[in-house]
C-alpha positions as CSV (number, residue, x, y, z in Angstrom):
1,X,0.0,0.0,0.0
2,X,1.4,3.1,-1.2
3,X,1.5,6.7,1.2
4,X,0.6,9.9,-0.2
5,X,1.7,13.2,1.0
6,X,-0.8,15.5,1.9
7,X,1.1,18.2,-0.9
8,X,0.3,15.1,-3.6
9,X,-3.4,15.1,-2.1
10,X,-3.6,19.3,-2.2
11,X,-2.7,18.6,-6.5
12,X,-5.2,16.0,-6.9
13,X,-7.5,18.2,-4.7
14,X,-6.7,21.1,-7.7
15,X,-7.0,18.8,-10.7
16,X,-10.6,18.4,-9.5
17,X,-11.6,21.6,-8.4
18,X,-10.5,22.5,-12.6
19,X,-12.7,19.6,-13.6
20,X,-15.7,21.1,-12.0
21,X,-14.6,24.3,-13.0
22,X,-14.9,23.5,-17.0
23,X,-18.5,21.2,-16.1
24,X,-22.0,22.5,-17.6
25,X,-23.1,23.6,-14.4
26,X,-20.0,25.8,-14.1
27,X,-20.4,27.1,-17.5
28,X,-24.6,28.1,-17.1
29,X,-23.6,29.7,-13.4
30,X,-20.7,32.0,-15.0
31,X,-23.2,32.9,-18.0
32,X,-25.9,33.4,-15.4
33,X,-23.6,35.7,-13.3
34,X,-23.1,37.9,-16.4
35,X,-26.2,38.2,-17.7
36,X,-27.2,39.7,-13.8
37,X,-24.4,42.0,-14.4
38,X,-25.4,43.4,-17.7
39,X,-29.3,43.4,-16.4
40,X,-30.2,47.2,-16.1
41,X,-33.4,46.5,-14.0
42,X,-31.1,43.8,-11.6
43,X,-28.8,46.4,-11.0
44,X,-31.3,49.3,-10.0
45,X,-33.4,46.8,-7.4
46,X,-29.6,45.8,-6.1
47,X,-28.9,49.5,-5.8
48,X,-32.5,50.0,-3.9
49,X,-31.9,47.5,-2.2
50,X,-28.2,48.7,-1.0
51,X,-29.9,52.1,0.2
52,X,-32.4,50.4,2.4
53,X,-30.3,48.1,4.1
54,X,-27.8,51.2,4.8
55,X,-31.0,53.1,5.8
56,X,-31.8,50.4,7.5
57,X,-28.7,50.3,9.7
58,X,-28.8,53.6,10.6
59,X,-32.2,53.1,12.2
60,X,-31.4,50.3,14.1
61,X,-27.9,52.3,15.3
62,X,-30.4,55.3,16.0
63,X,-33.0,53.2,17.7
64,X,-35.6,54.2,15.7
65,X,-37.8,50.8,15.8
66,X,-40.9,52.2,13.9
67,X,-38.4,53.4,10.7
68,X,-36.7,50.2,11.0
69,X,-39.5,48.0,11.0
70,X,-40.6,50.2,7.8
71,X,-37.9,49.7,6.3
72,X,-37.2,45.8,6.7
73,X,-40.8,45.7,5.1
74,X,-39.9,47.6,1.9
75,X,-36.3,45.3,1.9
76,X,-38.2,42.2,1.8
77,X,-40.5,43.5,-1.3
78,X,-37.2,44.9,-3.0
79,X,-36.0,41.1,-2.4
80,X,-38.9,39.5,-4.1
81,X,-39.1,41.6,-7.1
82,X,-35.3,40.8,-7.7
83,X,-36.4,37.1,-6.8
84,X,-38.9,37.3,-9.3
85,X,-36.5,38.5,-12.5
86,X,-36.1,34.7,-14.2
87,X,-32.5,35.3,-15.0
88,X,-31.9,35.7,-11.0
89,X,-34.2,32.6,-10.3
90,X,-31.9,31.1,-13.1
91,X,-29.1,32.2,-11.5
92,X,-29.8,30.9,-8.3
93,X,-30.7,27.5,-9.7
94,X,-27.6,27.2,-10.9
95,X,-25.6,28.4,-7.3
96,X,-27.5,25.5,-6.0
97,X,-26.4,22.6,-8.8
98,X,-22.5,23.7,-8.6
99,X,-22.9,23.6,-4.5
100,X,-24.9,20.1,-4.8
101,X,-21.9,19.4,-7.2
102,X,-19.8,20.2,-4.7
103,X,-21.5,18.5,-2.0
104,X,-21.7,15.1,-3.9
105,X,-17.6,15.2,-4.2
106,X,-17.0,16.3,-0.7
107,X,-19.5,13.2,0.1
108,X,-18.0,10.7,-2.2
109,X,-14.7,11.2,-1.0
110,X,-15.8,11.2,2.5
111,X,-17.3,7.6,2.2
112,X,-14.6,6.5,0.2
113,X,-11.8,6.8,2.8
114,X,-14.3,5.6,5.3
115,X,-14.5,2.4,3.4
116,X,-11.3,2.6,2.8
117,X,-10.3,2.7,6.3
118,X,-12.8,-0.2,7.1
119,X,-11.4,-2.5,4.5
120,X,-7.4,-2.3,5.3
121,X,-9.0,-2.9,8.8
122,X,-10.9,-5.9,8.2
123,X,-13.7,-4.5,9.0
124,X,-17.4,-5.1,7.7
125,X,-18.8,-2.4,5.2
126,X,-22.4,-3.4,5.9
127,X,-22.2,-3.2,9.5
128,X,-20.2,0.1,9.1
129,X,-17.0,-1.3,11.9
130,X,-13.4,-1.1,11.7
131,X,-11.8,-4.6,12.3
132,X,-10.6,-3.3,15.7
133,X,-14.1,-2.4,16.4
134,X,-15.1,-5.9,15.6
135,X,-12.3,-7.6,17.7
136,X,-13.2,-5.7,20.7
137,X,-17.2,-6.5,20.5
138,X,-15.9,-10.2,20.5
């Protein structure tokens, strides 16, 4: 059985992270992003939105509960109407397939090295023991 370094790991760790990096669901996100960029009406409710929260900040600081409860009202509509535009519902679609990407690597390699570790032990997959585990419920 051959020993890795964790430097040799880190470089593997890379060579996937560009793999995902040039996937479809990459490539819709980063067009997705841009189009949200270039979107005149996106970038006046993000602006809006901007003022209210520093308004809104300034309220709270102040005290000024009735202003501030006004305010987080009129954020929350502001957050929906942006919510509503179908290139930021597309765009947030796609946030949520690259981190469920990301999430289904983190989790494969995670069970891997678990199985791993259980199998060089003698261990039982099914049951989910290490083979010291095993010897020790004996």
């Amino acid at each position: 059985m051959s020993q890795y370094t964790k430097q040799q790991i880190i470089e593997k760790a890379h060579e996937i992270a560009s793999m995902i990096a040039q996937t479809e669901e990459v490539d819709f996100f980063k067009r997705a992003e841009a189009q949200i960029n270039e979107n005149q009406k996106v970038k006046e409710k993000i602006a809006s939105l901007k003022s209210l929260q520093k308004q809104a900040v300034n309220f709270q600081h102040l005290g000024k509960e009735k202003a501030l409860k006004l305010i987080e009202s009129k954020i929350a509509n502001v957050e929906a109407e942006i919510d509503a535009i179908p290139i930021v519902q597309e765009f947030k679609q796609s946030q949520g397939e690259v981190n469920n990407l990301l999430q289904l690597v983190a989790h494969s390699i995670s069970n891997k090295v678990t199985n791993e570790i259980i199998e060089s032990t003698g261990g039982d997959l099914l049951q989910g023991v290490t083979g010291s585990a095993m010897k020790k419920n004996q």
